[in-house]
N, C-alpha and C positions, 0 to 999 in steps of 0.2 A: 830927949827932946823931940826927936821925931817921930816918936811914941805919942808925944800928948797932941804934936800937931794934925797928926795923922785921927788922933781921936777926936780933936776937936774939930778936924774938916768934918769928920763923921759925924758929929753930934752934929754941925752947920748943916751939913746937907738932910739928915733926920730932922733939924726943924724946918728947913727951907721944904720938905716934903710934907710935912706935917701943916706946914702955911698955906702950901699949894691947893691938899686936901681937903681941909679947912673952907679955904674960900668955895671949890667946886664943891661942895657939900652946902655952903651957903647959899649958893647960887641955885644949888637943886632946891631946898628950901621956898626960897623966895619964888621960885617957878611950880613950885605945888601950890603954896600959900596961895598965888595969883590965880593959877586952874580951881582952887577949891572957891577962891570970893565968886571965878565967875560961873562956876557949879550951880555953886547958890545963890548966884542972882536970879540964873536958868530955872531954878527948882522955884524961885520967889515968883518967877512972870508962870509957868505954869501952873502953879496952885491957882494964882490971879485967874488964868485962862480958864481953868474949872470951874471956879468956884461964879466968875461969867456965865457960861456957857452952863452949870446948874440952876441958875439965875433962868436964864434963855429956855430951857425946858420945863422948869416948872411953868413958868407963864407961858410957855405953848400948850401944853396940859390942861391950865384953866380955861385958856380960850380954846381948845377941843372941847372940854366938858361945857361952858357955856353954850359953842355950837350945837353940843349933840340936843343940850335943854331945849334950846329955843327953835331946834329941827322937829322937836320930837313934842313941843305946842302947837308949832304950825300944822304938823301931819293930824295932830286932834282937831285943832281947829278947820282945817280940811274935810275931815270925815263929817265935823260936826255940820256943815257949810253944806255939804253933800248930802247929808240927813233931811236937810233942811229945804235944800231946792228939789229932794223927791217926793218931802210929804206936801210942798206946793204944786209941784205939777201934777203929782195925781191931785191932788187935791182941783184944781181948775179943770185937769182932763174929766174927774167924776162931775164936775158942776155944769160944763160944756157938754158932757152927756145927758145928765139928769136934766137939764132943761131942754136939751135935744126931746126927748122922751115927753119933757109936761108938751110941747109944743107938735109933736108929732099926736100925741093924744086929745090934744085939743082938735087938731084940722083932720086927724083922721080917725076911721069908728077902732074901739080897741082892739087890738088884736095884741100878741106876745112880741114884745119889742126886746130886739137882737142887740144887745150891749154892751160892750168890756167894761169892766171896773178896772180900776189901776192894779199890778198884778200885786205892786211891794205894798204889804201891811202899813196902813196909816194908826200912828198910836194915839192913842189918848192924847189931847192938850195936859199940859203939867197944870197942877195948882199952885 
C-alpha cells in the first residue's frame, strides 16, 4: 500500500510538474506570439514608410528634371536675348556712325573718315 501511494504521490507531482511546464511554455508562447504581431506591425509601418518616402523621391526627381528643363530654356533663351541686343547695338553703333560719316562728308571736303564698325559679326536677317 505504501508502494502505490508513494507511486501515485509521484505520478501527482509528475503531473503537477507537467502542468506547471505546460502553463510556463504557454505563457512563453503567448509572449512570442505578442513580439511576433508587434514585429509585424513594425515591418507593416516601415514598408508604408518606404514605400512614402519612394513616393517622396521619385517626385523630387521629376521636379529636378523639370528644373533642370526649364534652366536649361532660360540659359537659351538668354543667349538667344544676348544675340539679340548685340546685333541691335552694333546695329545703331554702325548707323550713329554711318550717318556720323554722310554728315561729316557733307559739312566737310572728303578726306578718309576714321571709323569702327561693330567688332561681333552681324548675320544675315532670317527668311
Amino acid at each position: 500500500m505504501e508502494a502505490v501511494e508513494a507511486s501515485l504521490e509521484a505520478e501527482q507531482r509528475g503531473k503537477a510538474d507537467a502542468v506547471r511546464a505546460k502553463k510556463k511554455l504557454e505563457g512563453e508562447i503567448n509572449e512570442l506570439e505578442a513580439a511576433l504581431d508587434a514585429a509585424n506591425r513594425g515591418r507593416m509601418e516601415a514598408e508604408k514608410n518606404v514605400k512614402k518616402h519612394q513616393a517622396a523621391i521619385n517626385e523630387l526627381r521629376q521636379q529636378i528634371e523639370e528644373e533642370h528643363r526649364a534652366r536649361e530654356e532660360a540659359n537659351k533663351q538668354v543667349r538667344r536675348e544676348t544675340q539679340m541686343c548685340i546685333k541691335i547695338s552694333c546695329s545703331a553703333r554702325n548707323t550713329r556712325l554711318l550717318n556720323g560719316l554722310v554728315l561729316r562728308r557733307t559739312v566737310e571736303p572728303p578726306q578718309m573718315a576714321e571709323f569702327a564698325l561693330c567688332p561681333f559679326p552681324v548675320p544675315a536677317p532670317r527668311k
